[in-house]
DODRENLUM-608238 format. One line per 8 residues: number of its first residue (from 1); for each residue z, y, x of C-alpha. Coordinates in nm, 3 decimals. Layout:
DODRENLUM-608238
NUM> Z Y X | ...
//
This chain:
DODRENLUM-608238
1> 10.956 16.901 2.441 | 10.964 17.162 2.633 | 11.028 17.273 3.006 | 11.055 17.599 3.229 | 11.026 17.683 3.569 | 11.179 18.005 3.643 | 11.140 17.967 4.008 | 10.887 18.288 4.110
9> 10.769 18.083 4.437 | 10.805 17.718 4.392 | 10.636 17.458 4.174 | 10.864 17.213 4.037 | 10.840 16.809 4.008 | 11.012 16.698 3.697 | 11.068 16.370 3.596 | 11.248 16.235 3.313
17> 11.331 15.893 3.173 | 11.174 15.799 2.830 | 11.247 15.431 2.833 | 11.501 15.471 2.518 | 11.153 15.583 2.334 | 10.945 15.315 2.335 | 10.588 15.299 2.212 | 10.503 15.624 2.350
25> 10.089 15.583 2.477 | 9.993 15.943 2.435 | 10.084 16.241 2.603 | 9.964 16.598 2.569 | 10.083 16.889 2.843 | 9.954 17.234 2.827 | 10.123 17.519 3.063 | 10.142 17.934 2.997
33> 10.137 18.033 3.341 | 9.892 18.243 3.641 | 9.897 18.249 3.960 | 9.983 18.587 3.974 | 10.359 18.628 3.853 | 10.343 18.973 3.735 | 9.989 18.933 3.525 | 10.033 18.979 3.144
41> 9.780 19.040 2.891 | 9.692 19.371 2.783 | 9.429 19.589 2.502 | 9.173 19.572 2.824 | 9.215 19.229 2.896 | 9.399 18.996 2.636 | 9.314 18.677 2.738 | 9.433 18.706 3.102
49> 9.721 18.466 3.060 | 9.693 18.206 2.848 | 9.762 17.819 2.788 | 9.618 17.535 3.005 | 9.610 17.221 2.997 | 9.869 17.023 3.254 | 9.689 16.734 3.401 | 9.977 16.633 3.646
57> 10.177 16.503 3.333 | 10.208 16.083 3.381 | 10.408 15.846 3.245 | 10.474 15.622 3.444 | 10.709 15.287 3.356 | 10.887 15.467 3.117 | 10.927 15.791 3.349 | 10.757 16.135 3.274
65> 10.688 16.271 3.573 | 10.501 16.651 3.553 | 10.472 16.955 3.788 | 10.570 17.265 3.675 | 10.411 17.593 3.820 | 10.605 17.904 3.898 | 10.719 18.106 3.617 | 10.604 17.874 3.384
73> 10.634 17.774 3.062 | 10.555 17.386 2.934 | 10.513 17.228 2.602 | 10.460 16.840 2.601 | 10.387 16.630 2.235 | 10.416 16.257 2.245 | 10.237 16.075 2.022
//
């Protein structure tokens, strides 16, 4: 799955129901995001924005919930 925040100031809560998918124990979040908006990667520095992992992603009785940062990017595997 994944989500976007497009949003240049606010993080976003998400949540969304998985209850239909049952059996899911494993969950894996990782974010492309920095808190500067305009970085980017460049010949000088390449690694300046890169993926990290997205502790805030729970379920929780069947819900997903996950915060998204600002002009962010979010892939999520189940497993």
């Amino acid at each position: 799955m994944f989500l976007v925040n497009r949003s240049q100031t606010e993080t976003l809560s998400v949540s969304i129901g998985l209850r239909d998918l049952e059996g899911l124990a494993r969950l894996s979040a990782e974010s492309l995001f920095d808190s500067d908006v305009n970085a980017a990667n460049t010949l000088a520095d390449p690694e300046r924005v890169g993926m990290q992992q997205n502790s805030s992603a729970k379920i929780v009785a069947g819900v997903l919930h996950i915060e998204l940062q600002p002009v962010s990017w979010t892939a999520i595997a189940f497993g």
